[in-house]
Residue, then its C-alpha position, 0 to 999 in steps of 0.5 A: x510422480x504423485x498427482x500433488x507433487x504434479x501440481x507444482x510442476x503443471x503450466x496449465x492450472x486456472x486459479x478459477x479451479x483453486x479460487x477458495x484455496x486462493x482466497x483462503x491463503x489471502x485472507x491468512x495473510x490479511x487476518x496475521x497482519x491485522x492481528x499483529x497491528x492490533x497488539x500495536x494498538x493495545x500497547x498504546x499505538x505506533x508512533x508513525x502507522x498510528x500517530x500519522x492517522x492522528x494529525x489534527x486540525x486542532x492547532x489550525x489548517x495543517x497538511x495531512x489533516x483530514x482523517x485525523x480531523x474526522x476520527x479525533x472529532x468522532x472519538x468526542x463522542x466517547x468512543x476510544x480513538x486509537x481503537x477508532x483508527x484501528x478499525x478504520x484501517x482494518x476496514x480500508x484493508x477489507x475491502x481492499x483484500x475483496x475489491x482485489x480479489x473481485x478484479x483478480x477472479x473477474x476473468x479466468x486466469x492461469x496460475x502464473x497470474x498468482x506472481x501478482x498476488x503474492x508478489x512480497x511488493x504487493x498488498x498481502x505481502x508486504x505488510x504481512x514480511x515487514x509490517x512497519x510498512x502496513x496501515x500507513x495512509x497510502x492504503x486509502x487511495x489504494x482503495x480509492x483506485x480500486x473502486x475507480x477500476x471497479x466503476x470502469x471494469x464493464x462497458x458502462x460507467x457506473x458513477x456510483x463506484x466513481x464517486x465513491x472513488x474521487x470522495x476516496x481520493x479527496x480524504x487521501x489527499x488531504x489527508x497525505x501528500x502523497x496522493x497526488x503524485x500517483x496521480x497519472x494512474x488515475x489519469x490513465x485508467x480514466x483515459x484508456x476506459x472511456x477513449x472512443x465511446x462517445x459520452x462516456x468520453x466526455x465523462x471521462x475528460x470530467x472525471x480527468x478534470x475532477x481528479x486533477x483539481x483535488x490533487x492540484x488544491x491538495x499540493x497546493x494546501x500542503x505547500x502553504x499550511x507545511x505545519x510548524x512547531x506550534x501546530x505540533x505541539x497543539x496537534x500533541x495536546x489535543x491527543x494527550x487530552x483524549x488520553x493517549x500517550x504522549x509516545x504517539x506524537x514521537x513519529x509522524x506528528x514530531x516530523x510534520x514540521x521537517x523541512x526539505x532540506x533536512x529530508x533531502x540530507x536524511x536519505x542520502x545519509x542512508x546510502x551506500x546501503x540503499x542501493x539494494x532498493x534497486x535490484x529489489x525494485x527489479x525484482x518487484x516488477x518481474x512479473x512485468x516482464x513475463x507479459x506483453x504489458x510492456x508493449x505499448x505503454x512503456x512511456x505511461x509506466x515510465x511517467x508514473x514512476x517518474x512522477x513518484x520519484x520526489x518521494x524517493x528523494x525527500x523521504x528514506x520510506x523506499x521499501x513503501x514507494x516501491x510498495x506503492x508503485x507495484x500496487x498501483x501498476x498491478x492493478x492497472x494490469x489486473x484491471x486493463x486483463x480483465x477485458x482485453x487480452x495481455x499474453x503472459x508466459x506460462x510458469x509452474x506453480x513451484x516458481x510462483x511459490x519460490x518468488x513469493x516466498x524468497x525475498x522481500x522489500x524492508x519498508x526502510x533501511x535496507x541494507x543488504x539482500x532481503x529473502x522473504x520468508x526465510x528470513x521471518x521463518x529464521x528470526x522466529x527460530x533465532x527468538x525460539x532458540x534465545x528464550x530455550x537457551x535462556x530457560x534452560x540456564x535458569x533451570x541449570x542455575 
């Protein structure tokens, strides 16, 4: 067999041998996506990855505010705010791609770490197959855990990075819901890092403290300042007057005012079909599986879970949550791997490439088994074939 074809089926690979390779495959992804946003932004935004990132105080205190209060109030100054919020975001996926890749390349790994990377749940993927589901405000606080495993990744704290990390999570807490109810990673993290070394144990009860509060006062504010038609309309106004059009209120703004109820009735019309979210959410944490992760902390990855099942109840986003919990699981993985030893079964490359590749999680609607790249590859042919079939009937006419 040629010593390329060998390579798919070698067990004994170390990604520290590829790591450029590696990097390079992440960064195609990452740029594609970006790219593909990018036309959103030229073509006047998306009514929900952009518009979300719009709500504004501009019709008084309202939930989900925050960011959209900054850039709306930087874009005074004369700079284009769609454009503002594009870069913003495209910045956040930067230094989340390099925050990840720092973690991942922090020890050195077998090839089988790769499911990790490339999983379709995951960070570079799941955007890159369904970009309706990228640039949504989640990836704030993905970047805010990322800087916390960061400041927590060596024996010392470094309060720089943890800082950054609880400012992080303040601006993707008021910013979106959200945040709050992923809330017990932080908690755990903070927990297992600084349990039993002294000080920094008592560092760590106040970072615990600290992070509770703002997710605490964040729940709290989103209760009270829910946002009504009036906000929506003086939300939609201010928008309308910095020059956007006023399709980007027809999202994310247009719902700020939904109540629970309705929510509640808009997800369980979307059954029987969602019941293919959970064969995919088992395939998003198959990894799992193939470690002793498990063992041990079966009752904090359970808790975590639970406690992000009301998004599941009140909002069809389903592909995201689930997005969401792979992210933030992996990371605790990858971080708690990088200083400890968790025991992973050893898998050819080939395996690794046939899970990355042959399925994937829609953002929302799923309505049947999804297979990843086959699926795009074959959308593109079916586009391909429509516009040959198109071009040759008008030569033919």
């Amino acid at each position: 067999m040629p010593k390329f074809l060998q390579l798919f089926f070698d067990k004994t690979i170390t990604t520290i041998k590829y790591k450029h390779i590696i990097i390079l495959a992440v960064y195609v992804f990452v740029i594609y996506f970006i790219t593909r946003y990018a036309l959103e932004i030229v073509s006047g935004g998306n009514a929900w990855q952009t518009g979300d990132w719009l709500i504004n105080y501009e019709g008084g205190f309202v939930r989900r505010g925050l960011i959209g209060q900054i850039l709306y109030s930087l874009s005074g100054f004369g700079i284009d705010l769609l454009w503002l919020v594009f870069s913003v975001q495209t910045l956040i996926y930067l230094l989340i791609t390099h925050f990840t890749l720092k973690l991942f390349f922090s020890t050195n790994r077998n090839i089988v770490w790769l499911l990790f990377v490339f999983s379709p749940a995951f960070i570079f993927l799941f955007p890159f197959l369904d970009i309706g589901g990228g640039f949504r405000k989640e990836i704030i606080f993905f970047l805010s855990f990322l800087l916390l495993v960061t400041g927590l990744m060596y024996e010392r704290i470094n309060h720089k990075y943890l800082a950054f990390s609880l400012l992080v999570y303040a601006l993707s807490s008021f910013s979106h819901e959200m945040s709050v109810f992923i809330l017990p990673f932080y908690l755990y993290i903070i927990f297992v890092s600084t349990k039993n070394k002294g000080s920094q144990q008592y560092i760590g009860r106040l970072y615990i403290i600290a992070f509770s509060i703002i997710g605490l006062l964040a729940l709290l504010s989103s209760t009270i300042y829910h946002g009504d038609i009036n906000i929506v309309h003086k939300i939609s106004s201010s928008l309308i007057n910095r020059g956007l059009n006023k399709n980007i209120c027809a999202g994310a703004i247009s719902h700020l005012n939904d109540n629970i109820k309705d929510n509640i009735n808009w997800v369980r019309s979307k059954f029987p079909g969602y019941f293919f979210y959970f064969p995919m959410l088992i395939f998003a944490i198959t990894p799992l599986f193939l470690t002793n992760y498990c063992k041990g902390r079966a009752t904090f990855l359970l808790l975590s879970f639970i406690s992000m099942s009301p998004l599941f109840v009140v909002a069809i986003d389903w592909g995201r949550w689930i997005h969401v919990y792979v992210f933030m699981v992996f990371i605790a993985l990858l971080f708690e791997s990088s200083h400890k030893e968790v025991k992973i079964i050893n898998i050819p490359l080939y395996v690794v490439i046939l899970y990355g590749g042959c399925w994937y999680i829609p953002h929302y609607n799923a309505n049947r088994i999804y297979f990843g790249l086959v699926d795009v590859f074959l959308a593109k042919l079916i586009i391909v074939a429509k516009l040959i079939i198109v071009i040759t009937h008008k030569l033919l006419n």
